[in-house]
C-alpha positions as CSV (number, residue, x, y, z in Angstrom):
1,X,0.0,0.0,0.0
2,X,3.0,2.6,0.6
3,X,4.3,2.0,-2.3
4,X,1.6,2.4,-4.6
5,X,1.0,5.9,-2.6
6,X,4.6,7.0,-3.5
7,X,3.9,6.1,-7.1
8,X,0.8,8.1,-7.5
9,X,2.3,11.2,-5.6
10,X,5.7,11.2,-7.3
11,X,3.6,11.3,-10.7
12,X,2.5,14.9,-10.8
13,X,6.0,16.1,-9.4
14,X,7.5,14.6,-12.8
15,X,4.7,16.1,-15.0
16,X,5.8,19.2,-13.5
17,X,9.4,18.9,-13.9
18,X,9.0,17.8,-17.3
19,X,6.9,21.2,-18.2
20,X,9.4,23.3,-16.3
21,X,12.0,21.5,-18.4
22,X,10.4,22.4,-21.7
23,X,9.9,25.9,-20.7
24,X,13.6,26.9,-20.2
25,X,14.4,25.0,-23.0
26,X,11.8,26.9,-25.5
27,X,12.8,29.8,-23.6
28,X,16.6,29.1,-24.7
29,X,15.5,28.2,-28.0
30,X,14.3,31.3,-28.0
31,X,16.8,34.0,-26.8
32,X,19.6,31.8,-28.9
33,X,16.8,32.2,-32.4
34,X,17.4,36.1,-31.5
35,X,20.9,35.9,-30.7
36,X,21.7,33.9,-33.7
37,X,19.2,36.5,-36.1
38,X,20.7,39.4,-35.2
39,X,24.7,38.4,-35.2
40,X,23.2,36.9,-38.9
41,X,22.1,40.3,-40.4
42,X,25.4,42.3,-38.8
43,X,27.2,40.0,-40.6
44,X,25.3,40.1,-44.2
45,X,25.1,44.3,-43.5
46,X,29.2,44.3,-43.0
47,X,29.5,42.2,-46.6
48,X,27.3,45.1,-47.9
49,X,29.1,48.0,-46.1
50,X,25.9,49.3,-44.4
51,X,27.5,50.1,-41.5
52,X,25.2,51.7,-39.5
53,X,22.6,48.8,-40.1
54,X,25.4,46.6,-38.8
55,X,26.1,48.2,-35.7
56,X,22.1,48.4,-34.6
57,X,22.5,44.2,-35.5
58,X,25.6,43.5,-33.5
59,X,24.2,45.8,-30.8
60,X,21.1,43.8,-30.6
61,X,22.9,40.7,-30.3
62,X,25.2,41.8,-27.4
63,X,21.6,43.2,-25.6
64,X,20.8,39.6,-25.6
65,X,23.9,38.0,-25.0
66,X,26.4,41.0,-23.3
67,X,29.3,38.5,-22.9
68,X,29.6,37.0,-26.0
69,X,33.4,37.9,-27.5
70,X,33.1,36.7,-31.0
71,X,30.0,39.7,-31.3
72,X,32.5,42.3,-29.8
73,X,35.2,41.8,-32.3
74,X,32.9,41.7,-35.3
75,X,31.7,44.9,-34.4
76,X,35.2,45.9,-33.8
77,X,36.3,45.3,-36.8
78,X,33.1,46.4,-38.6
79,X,33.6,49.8,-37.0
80,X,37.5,50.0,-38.0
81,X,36.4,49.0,-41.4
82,X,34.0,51.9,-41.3
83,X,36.3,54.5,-39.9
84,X,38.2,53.2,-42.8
85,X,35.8,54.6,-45.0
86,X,34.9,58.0,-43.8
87,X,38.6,58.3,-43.3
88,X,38.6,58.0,-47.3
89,X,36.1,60.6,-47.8
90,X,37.6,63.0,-45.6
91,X,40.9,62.9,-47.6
92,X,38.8,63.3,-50.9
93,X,37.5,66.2,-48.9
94,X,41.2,67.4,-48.2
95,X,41.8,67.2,-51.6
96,X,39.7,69.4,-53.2
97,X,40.7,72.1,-50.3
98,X,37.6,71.8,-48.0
99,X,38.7,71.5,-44.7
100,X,35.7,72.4,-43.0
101,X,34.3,69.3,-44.6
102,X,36.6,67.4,-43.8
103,X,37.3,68.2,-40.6
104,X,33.7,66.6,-39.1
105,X,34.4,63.7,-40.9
106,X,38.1,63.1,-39.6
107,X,36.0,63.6,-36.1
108,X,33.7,60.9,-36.9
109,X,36.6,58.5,-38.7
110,X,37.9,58.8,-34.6
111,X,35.2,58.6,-32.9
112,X,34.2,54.9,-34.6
113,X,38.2,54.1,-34.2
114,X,40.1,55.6,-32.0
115,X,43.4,53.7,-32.8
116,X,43.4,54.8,-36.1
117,X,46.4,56.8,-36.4
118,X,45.7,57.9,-39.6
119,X,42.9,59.7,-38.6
120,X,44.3,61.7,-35.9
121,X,47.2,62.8,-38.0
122,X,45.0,63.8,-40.4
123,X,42.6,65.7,-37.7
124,X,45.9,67.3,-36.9
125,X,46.8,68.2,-40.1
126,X,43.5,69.3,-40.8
127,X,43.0,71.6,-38.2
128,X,46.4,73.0,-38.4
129,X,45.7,74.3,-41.7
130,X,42.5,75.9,-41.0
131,X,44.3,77.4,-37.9
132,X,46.8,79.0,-40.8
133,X,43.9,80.1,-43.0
134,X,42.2,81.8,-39.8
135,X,45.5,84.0,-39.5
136,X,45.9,84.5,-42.8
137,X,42.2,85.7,-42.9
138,X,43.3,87.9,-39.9
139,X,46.6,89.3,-41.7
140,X,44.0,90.5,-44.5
141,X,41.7,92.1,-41.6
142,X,39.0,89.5,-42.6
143,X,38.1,89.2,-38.7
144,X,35.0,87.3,-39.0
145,X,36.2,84.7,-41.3
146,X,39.4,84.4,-39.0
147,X,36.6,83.9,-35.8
148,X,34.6,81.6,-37.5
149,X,38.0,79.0,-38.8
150,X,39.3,79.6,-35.1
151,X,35.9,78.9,-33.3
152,X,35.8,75.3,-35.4
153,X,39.1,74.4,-34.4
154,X,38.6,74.8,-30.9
155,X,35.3,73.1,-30.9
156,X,37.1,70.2,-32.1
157,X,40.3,70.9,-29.7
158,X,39.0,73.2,-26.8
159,X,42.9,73.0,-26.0
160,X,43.8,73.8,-29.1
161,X,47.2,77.1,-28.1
162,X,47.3,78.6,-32.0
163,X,43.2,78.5,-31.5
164,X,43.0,80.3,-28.4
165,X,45.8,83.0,-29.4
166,X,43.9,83.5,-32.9
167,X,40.8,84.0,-31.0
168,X,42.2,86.6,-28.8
169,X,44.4,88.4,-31.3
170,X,40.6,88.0,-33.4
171,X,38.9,89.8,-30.4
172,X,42.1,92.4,-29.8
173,X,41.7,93.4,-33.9
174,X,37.7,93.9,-33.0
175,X,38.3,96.3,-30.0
176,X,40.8,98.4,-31.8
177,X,38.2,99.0,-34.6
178,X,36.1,99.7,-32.5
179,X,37.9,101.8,-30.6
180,X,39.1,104.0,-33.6
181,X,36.2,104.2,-34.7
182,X,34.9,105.5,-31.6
183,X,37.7,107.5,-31.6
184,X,36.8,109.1,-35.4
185,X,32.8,109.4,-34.3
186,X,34.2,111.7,-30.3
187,X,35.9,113.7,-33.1
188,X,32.7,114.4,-35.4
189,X,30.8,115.2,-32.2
190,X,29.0,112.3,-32.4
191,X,29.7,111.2,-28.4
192,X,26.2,109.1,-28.3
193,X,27.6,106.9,-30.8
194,X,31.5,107.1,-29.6
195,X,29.9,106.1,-26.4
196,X,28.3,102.9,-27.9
197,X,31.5,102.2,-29.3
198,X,33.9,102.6,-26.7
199,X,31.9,100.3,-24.3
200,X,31.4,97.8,-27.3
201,X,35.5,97.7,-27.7
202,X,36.0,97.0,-24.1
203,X,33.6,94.4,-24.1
204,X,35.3,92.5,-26.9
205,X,38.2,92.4,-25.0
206,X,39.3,94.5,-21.5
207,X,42.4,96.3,-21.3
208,X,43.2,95.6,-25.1
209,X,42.6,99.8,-25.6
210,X,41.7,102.6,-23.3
211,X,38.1,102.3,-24.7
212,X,36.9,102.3,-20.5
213,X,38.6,105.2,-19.8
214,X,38.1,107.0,-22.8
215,X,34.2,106.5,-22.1
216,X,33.7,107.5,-19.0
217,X,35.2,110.8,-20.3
218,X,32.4,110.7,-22.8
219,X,29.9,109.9,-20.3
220,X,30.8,113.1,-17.8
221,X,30.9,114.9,-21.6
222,X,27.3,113.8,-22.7
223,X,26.0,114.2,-18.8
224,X,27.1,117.4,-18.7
225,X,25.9,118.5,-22.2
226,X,22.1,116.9,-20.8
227,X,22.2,117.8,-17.0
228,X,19.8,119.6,-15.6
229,X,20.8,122.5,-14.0
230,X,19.6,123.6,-10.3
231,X,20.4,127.5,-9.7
232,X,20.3,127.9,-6.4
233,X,21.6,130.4,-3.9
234,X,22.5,130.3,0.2
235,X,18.9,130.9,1.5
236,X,17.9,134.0,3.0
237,X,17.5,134.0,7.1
238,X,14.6,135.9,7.7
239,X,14.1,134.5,11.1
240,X,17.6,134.2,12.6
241,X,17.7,131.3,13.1
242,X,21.2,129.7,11.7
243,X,21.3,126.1,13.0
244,X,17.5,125.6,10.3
245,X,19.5,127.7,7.3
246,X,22.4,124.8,7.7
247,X,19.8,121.7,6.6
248,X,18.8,124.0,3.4
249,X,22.4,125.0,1.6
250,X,22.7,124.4,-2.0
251,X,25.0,121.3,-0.8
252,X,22.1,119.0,1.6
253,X,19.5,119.8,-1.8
254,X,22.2,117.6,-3.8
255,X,22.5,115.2,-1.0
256,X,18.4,114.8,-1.2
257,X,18.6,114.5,-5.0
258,X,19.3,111.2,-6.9
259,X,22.7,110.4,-7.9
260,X,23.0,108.1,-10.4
261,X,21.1,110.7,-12.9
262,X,22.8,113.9,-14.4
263,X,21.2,116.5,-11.9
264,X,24.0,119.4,-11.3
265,X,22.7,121.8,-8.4
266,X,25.5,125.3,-8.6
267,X,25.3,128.4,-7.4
268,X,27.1,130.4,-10.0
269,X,24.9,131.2,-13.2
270,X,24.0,127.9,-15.3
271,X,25.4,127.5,-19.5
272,X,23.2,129.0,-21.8
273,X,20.7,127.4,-23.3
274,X,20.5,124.8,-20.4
275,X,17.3,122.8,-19.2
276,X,16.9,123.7,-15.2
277,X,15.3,125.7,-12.5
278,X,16.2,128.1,-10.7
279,X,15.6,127.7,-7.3
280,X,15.2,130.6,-4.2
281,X,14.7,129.9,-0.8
282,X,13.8,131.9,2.6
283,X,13.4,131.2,5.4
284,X,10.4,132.9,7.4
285,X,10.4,132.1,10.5
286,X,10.8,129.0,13.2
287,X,8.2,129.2,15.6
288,X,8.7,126.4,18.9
289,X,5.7,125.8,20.9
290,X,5.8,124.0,24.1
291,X,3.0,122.8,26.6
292,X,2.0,120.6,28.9
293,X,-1.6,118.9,29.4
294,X,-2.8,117.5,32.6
295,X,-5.0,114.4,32.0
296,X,-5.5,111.2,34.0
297,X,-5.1,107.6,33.7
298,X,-6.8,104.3,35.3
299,X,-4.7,101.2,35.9
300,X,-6.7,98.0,36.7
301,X,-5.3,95.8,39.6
302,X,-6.8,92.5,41.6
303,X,-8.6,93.4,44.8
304,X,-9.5,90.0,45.7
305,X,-10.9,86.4,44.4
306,X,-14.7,85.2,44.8
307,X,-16.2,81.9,43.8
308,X,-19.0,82.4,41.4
309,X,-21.0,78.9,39.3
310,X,-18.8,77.4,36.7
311,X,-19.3,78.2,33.5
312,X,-17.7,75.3,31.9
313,X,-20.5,73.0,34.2
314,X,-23.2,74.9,32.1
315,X,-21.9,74.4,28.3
316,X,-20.9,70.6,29.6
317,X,-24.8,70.2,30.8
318,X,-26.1,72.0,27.7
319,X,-24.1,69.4,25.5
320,X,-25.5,66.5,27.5
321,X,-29.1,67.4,27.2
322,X,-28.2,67.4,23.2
323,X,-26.8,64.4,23.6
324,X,-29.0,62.9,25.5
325,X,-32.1,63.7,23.1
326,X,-29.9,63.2,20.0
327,X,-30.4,59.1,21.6
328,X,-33.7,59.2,21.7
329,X,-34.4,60.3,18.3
330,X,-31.6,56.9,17.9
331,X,-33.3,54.5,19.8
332,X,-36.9,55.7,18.3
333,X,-35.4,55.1,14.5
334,X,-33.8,51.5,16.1
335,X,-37.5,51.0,17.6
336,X,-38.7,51.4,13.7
337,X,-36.4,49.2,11.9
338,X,-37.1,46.6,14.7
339,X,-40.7,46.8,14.1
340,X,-40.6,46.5,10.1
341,X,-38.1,43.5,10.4
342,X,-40.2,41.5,13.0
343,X,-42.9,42.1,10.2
344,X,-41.1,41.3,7.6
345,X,-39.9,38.1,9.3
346,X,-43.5,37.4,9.6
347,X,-44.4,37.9,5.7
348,X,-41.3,36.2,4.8
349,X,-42.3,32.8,7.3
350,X,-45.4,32.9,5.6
351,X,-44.1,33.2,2.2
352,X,-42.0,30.1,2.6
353,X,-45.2,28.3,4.4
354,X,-47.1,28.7,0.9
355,X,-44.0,27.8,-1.3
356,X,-43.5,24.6,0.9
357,X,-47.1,23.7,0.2
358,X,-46.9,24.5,-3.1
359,X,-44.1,22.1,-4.0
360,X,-45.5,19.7,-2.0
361,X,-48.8,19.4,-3.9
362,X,-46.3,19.8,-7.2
363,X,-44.2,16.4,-6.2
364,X,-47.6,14.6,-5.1
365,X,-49.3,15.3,-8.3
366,X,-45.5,14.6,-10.1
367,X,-45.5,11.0,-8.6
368,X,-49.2,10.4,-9.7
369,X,-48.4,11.3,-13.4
370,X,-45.3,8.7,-13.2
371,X,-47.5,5.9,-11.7
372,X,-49.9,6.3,-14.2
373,X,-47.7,6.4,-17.1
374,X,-46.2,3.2,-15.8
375,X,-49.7,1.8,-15.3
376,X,-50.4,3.2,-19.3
377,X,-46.9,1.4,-20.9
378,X,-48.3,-1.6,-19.1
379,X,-51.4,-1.7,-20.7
380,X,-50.7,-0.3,-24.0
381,X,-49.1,-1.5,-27.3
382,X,-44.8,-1.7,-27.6
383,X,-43.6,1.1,-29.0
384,X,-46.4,3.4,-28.5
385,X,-45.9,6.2,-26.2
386,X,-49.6,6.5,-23.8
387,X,-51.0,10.1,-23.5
388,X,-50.5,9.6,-20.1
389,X,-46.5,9.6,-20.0
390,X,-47.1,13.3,-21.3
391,X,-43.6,15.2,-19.7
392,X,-45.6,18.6,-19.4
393,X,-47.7,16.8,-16.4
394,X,-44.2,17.4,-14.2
395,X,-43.5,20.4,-15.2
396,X,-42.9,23.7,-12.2
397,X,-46.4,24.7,-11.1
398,X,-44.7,27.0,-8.1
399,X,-42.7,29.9,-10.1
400,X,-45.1,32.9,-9.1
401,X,-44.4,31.4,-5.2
402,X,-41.0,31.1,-5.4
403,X,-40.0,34.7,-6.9
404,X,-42.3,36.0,-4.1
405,X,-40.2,33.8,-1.7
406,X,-37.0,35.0,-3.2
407,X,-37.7,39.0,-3.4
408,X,-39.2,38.8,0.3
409,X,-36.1,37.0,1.4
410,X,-33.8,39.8,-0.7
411,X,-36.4,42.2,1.4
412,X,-35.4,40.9,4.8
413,X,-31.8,40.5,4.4
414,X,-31.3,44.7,3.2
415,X,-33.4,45.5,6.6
416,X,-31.6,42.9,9.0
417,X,-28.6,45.2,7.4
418,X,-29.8,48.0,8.2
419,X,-31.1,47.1,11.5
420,X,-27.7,45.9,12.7
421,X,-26.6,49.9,11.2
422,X,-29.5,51.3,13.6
423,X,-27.7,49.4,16.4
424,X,-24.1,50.5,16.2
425,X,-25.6,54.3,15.8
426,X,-27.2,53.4,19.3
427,X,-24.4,52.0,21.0
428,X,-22.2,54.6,20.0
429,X,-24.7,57.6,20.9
430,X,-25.4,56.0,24.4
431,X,-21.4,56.0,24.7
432,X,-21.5,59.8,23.5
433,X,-24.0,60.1,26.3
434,X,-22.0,58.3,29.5
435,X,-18.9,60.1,28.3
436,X,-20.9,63.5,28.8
437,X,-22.1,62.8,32.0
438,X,-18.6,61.7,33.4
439,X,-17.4,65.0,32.1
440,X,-20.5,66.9,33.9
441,X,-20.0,64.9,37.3
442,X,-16.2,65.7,37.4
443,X,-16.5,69.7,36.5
444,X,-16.6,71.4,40.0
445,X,-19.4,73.6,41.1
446,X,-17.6,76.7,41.7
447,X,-14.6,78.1,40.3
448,X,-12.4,81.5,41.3
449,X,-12.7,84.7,39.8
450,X,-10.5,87.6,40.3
451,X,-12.4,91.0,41.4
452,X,-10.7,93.9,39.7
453,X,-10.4,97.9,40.7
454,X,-9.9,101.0,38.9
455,X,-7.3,103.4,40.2
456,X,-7.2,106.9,38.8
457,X,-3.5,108.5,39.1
458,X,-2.5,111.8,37.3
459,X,-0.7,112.2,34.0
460,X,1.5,115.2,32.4
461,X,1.5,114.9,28.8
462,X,4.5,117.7,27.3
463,X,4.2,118.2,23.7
464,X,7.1,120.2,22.1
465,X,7.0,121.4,18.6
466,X,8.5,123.1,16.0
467,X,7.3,125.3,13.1
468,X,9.6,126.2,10.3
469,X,8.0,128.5,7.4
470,X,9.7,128.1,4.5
471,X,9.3,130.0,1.0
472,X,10.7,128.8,-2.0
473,X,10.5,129.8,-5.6
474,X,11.0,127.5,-9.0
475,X,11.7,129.3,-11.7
476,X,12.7,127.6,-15.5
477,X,16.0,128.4,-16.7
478,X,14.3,129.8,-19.8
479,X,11.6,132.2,-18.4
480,X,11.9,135.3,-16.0
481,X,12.8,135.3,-12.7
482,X,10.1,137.1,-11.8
483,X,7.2,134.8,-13.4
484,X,7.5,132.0,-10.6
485,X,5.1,131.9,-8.1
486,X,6.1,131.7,-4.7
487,X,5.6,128.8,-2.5
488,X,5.3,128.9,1.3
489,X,5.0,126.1,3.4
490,X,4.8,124.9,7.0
491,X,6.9,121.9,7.8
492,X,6.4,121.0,11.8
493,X,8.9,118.6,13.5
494,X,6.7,117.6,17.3
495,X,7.8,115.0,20.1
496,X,5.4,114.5,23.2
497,X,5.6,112.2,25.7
498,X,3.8,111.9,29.2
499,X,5.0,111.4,33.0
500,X,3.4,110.4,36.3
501,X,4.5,109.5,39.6
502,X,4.9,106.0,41.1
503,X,1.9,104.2,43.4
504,X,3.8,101.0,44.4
505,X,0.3,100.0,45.9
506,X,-1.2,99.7,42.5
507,X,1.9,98.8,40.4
508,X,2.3,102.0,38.5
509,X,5.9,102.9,38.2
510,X,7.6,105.8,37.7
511,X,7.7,107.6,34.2
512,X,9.7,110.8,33.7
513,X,9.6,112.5,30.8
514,X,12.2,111.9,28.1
515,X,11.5,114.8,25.1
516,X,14.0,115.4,22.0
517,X,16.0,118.8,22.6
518,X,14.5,121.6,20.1
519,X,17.6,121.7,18.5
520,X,16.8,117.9,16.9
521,X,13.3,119.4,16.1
522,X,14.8,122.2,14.4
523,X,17.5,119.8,12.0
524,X,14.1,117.5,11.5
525,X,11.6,120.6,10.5
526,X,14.8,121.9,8.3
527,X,15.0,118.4,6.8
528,X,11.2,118.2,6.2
529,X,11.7,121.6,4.2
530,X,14.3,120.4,2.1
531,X,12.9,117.0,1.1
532,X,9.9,118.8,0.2
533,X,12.0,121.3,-2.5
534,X,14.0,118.4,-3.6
535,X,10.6,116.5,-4.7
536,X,9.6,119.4,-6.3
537,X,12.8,119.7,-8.2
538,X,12.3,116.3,-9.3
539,X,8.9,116.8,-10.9
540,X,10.3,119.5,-13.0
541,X,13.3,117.1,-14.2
542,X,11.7,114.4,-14.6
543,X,9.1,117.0,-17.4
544,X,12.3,117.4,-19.0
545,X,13.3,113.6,-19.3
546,X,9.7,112.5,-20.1
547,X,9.9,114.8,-23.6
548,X,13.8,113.2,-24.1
549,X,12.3,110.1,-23.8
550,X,9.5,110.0,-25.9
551,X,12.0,112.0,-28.9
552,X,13.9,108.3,-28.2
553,X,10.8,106.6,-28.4
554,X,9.8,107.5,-32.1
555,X,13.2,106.4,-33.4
556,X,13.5,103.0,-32.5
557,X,12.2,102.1,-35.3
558,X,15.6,102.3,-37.0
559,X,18.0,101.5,-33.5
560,X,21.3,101.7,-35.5
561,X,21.0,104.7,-37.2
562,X,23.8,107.6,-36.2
563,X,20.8,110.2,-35.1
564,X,18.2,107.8,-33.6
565,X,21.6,106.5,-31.4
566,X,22.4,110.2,-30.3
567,X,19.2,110.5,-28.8
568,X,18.5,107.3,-27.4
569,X,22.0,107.7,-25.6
570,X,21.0,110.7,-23.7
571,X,17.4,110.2,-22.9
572,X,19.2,106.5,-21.2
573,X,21.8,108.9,-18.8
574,X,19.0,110.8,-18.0
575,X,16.7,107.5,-16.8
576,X,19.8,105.7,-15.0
577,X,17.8,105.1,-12.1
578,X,15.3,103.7,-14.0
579,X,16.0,102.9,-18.0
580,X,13.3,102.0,-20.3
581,X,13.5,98.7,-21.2
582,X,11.7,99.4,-25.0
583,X,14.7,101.7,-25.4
584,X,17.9,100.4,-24.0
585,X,17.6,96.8,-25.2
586,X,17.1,97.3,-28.8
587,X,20.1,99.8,-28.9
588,X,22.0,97.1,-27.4
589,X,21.2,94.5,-30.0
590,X,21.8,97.2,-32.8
591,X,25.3,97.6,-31.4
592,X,26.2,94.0,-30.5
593,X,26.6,94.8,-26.3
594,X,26.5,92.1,-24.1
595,X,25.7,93.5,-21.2
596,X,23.7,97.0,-22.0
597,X,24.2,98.3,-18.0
598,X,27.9,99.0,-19.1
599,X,26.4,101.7,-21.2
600,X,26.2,103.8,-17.4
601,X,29.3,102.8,-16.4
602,X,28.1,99.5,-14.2
């Protein structure tokens, strides 16, 4: 008996090994059928020379075997073959005198074999010869031919020394034309454009000329030929006061004004036929007011602590009570769904009472049919089939019952669901409820409250200001000095603070007062003056760089033109601070600048 057991359970283990067998070997058959395919086709695409075909083969063969040795020196020698080749067309190439396309192929020719020595002298040769064409190109002031040779030398040989010393003796040859002619256009007058110039030559290459020094001459030349000019005068002192005149001299109005645009304030008489102001100040009068206010104060301090009903006990009973009738509305929906499934259990006992009987009387009247066609063969002739063996005498009588069986039973088993759903909401609101009334019981009665005072102490509060009345006139360069309007203003510089005694009894402490000195208050009204003139300066210069601007604005539609350049350059000094965008970067591209701030200097 054990050894028929063994027998019959070592038969399914050898079925099994036999199909594990035959998968790894059609799985083998397989990867060898691809294997074998591909080293197949790199070999027929090598006899044809279709090299690159041949390389996608051999590479597909090595994906599916990566060891295999004989694969590695077909493709080898397929690529040597190859370099071979392209090695041949580049020297056709050399032949006819085009070295630039020869040169990418020489490239390739290595990069397929890089022990062919052939190749790399040639590469050598190669770029050795467009290195000598790029200088002879540069002897003959042909400076962007001699770029372009030595920029495709070096971005086959980034190391390349002839290369890099033609590229800089390429970039020292573009600064010096720049620079002279920079230096031709300063000559003509045309300092916009010698300024474009001289930054473009020190951008090609710094410290090749004096282009930076020689434009930031240029730039104090055209600043000063569009600076706006600020007339201004030492102030007149009608109110003797010489410690408010100091904060408005002709010197703390620069100060206020921006300097990184060509705003000159002087006080000798401005170049004719110069955009500015004139600008004349006096001072009226410096009025200091001093006072002091008596006022009270209440500070709030703990008299003592009474017990008064917890608060916290209300909101916890108030949540309890909602609690507590959110249950009952719980338990009366459980009550529901209790009731409906105790009748539906009813209806559904019912429903299988009147299927049982049903089936019943169908198997009774089943068995009659089959006696009686037993008692009909019997009787009747062979091979004759009596009415009475009729099959339709057995068939279901009971369908309508049982799909009214089967729908009530569907019917009871959603609300036993739902009943158990009614339950679980009950047990976990009555568990809502006992966890409210734990909290309720253990919330004391009482808690302690803190009774407060008010205590009323007195206050000095001692204000100190200071009124300086300034009048200033603006007047335009161009009109009379008499036209201006004059302008007077008030410019108040106050500090108050308070002070009160100390009631250790109440914890106020002691506060003296701690006001500026009215000689800060005057410096701060006479600063309050002068930012006030400066900002009306400003508003009229920045009239006059607004019209510069928008003369700027309708020529760059032609950027490199000689005129439109004049103009663009000084409506950009005057916006330093700020340049237009629509205006500064399209003259940049016009002149080839890299960086368009070095235009002011940056």
């Amino acid at each position: 008996m054990r050894s028929h057991s063994d027998s019959a359970s070592s038969a399914p283990a050898r079925r099994w090994g036999m199909l594990a067998l035959s998968l790894f070997a059609l799985l083998a058959a397989v990867g060898c059928t691809t294997f074998a395919r591909a080293v197949k086709e790199g070999d027929s695409f090598t006899t044809q020379r279709q090299w690159a075909q041949a390389e996608a083969a051999y590479q597909r063969a090595l994906a599916a075997e990566p060891g295999d040795s004989e694969v590695k020196v077909k493709l080898r020698d397929m690529r040597r073959a190859w370099s071979a080749e392209v090695l041949q067309a580049a020297e056709a190439k050399r032949a006819q005198g085009d070295l630039a396309g020869a040169t990418p192929l020489l490239v390739r020719a290595l990069e397929l074999d890089g022990d062919n020595a052939e190749a790399r002298t040639a590469l050598e040769q190669t770029l050795e010869a467009r290195v000598a064409v790029a200088q002879k190109a540069l002897k003959e002031d042909k400076l962007q031919e001699a770029r372009a040779e030595f920029d495709a030398v070096l971005a086959v040989d980034a190391q390349h020394g002839a290369a890099l010393k033609g590229v800089k003796a390429v970039r020292t040859a573009f600064a010096r034309r720049w620079f002279t002619n920079a230096t031709r256009l300063e000559e003509e007058g045309k300092l916009g454009n010698a300024l474009m110039s001289y930054v473009r030559a020190d951008q090609e290459l710094v410290g090749a000329t004096p282009a930076r020094e020689r434009a930031e001459a240029v730039r104090r030349k055209l600043q000063d030929e569009v600076a706006f000019m600020v007339v201004t005068s030492p102030a007149e002192d009608k109110a003797n006061a010489p410690d408010v005149l100091q904060r408005l001299s002709p010197g703390r109005l620069a100060a206020m004004l921006p300097q990184e645009v060509p705003i000159r304030v002087i006080t000798t008489e401005a170049p004719k036929d110069h955009e500015g102001v004139r600008v004349g100040l006096a001072l009226e009068r410096v009025l200091p007011v001093k006072s002091v206010e008596q006022a009270q104060k209440s500070t709030r301090y703990v008299v003592t602590n009474k017990a008064v009903p917890n608060p916290r006990r209300l909101e916890l009973e108030t949540a309890l009570l909602t609690q507590e009738r959110k249950l009952e509305e719980v338990e009366r929906r459980l009550g529901g769904v209790l009731r409906e499934y105790l009748r539906r259990q009813d209806e559904l006992v019912q429903a299988r009472e009147v299927a049982g009987r049903c089936r019943d009387r169908e198997r009774k009247a089943c068995l009659t049919a089959l006696s009686e066609c037993n008692a009909a063969i019997g009787r009747g002739k062979p091979g004759e089939i009596p009415k009475e063996c009729d099959p339709s005498r057995c068939n279901a009588q009971c369908m309508q019952e049982e799909d009214s069986y089967a729908r009530r039973s569907q019917g009871a088993l959603e609300l036993e669901r739902k009943l158990e759903g009614a339950q679980e909401a009950a047990e976990l609101q009555r568990r809502e409820v006992q966890r409210g009334r734990d909290s309720w019981y253990r919330e004391p009665l009482t808690v302690e409250e803190p009774v407060y005072a008010d205590y009323p102490y007195d206050v000095e509060l001692h204000r100190l200001s200071l009124t300086a009345t300034v009048t200033e006139r603006l007047v335009d360069l161009s009109k009379d000095a008499a036209a201006g309007s004059p302008h007077t203003g008030d410019y108040v510089a106050m500090h108050e603070d308070s002070s009160n005694k100390a009631y250790d009894k109440v914890g106020v402490l002691a506060d003296p007062v701690q006001l500026r000195s009215e000689a800060e208050l005057r410096v701060e009204s006479g600063d309050k003056a002068m930012e006030s003139i400066a900002s009306r300066v400003m508003e009229r210069f920045d009239v006059y760089r607004q019209r510069r601007v928008e003369d700027a604005r309708r020529g760059m539609v032609r950027p490199s033109a000689e005129d439109v350049v004049e103009t663009a350059v000084r409506a950009l000094l005057l916006t330093a601070d700020a340049p237009p965008q629509d205006i500064l970067l399209p003259l940049a591209r016009a002149r080839g600048l890299d960086n368009p701030q070095a235009l002011f200097g940056q």
